[in-house]
C-alpha positions as CSV (number, residue, x, y, z in Angstrom):
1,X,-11.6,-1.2,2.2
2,X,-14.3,-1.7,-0.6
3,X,-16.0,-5.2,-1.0
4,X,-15.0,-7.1,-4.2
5,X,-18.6,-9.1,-3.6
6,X,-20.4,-5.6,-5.0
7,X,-21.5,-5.0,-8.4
8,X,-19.2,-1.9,-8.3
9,X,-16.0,-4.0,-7.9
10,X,-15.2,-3.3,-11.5
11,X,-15.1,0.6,-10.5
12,X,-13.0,0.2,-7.6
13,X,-10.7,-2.4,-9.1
14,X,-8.9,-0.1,-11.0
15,X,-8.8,2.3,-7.9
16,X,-7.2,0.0,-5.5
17,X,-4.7,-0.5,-8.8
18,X,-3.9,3.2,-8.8
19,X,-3.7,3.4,-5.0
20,X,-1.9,0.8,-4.2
């Protein structure tokens, strides 16, 4: 699970997109 509070939420935004 990544933590939407981190700076790198924009990274992993689209990577929870693609995954889920």
């Amino acid at each position: 699970m990544y933590l939407p509070r981190q700076g790198h939420s924009r990274s992993l935004m689209p990577f929870l997109k693609v995954r889920v």
